[in-house]
C-alpha positions in Angstrom: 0.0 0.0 0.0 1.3 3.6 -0.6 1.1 5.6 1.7 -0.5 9.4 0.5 3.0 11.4 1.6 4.8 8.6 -0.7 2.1 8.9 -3.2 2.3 12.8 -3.3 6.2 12.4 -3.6 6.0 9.7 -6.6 3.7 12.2 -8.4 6.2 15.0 -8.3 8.8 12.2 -9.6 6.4 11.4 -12.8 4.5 14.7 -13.9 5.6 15.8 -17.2 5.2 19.9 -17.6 4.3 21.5 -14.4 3.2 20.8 -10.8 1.6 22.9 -8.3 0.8 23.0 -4.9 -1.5 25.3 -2.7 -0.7 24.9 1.0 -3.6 26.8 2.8 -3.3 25.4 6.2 -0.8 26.7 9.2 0.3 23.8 10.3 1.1 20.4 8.4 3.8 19.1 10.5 1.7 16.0 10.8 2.7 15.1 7.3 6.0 15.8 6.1 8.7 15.1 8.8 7.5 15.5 12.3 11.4 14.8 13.5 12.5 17.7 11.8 9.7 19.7 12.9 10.2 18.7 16.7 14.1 19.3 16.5 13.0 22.8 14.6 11.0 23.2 18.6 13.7 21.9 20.6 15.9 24.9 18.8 18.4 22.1 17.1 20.4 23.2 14.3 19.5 22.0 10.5 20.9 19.0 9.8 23.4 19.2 7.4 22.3 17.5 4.1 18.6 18.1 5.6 15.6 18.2 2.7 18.7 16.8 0.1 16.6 14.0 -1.7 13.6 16.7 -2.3 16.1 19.3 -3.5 17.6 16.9 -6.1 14.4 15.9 -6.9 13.4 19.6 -7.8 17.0 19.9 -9.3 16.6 16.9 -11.7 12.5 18.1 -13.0 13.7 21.7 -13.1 16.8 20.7 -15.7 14.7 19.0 -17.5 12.5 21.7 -18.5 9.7 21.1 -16.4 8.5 23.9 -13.8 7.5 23.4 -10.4 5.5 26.0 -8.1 4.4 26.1 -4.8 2.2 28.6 -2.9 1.5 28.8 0.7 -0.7 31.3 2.2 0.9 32.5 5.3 -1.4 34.4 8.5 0.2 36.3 10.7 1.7 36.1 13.2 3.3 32.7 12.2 2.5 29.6 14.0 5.6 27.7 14.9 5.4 25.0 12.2 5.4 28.6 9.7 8.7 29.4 11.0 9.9 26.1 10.9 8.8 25.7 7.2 10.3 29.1 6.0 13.5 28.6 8.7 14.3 25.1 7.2 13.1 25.4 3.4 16.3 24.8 1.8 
């Protein structure tokens, strides 16, 4: 069985010309990596290497032509898992 976070990962492996994705919610540290985010809370540095397999992922679709885009839409003042995301993004 696959799993929807491995299913959402394979699809940005396989689309063809573009992806997009509209994040509308404040907090999605249930879904992505909750280690990470609790670290982020416990005031740990990044990782080194940390988000690497995504990033070459995005590397290899964007030399390849295709275009992927990602909107979130941020409240203020950020929750914690906001400053997490835009603290650790890359």
């Amino acid at each position: 069985m696959i799993s929807a976070s491995n299913d959402l990962a394979a699809r940005f492996s396989t689309f063809e010309e573009e992806a997009f994705r509209l994040e509308t919610l404040d907090d999605y540290s249930n879904s992505g990596n909750p280690a990470a985010y609790r670290a982020f809370l416990a005031g740990e540095e990044k990782p080194a290497g940390y988000n690497a397999a995504w990033l070459d992922t995005v590397r290899r679709a964007t030399e390849s032509g295709k275009h992927m885009v990602r909107v979130h839409i941020l409240s203020r003042p950020l929750t914690p898992y906001l400053r997490y995301e835009l603290g650790w993004a890359i």
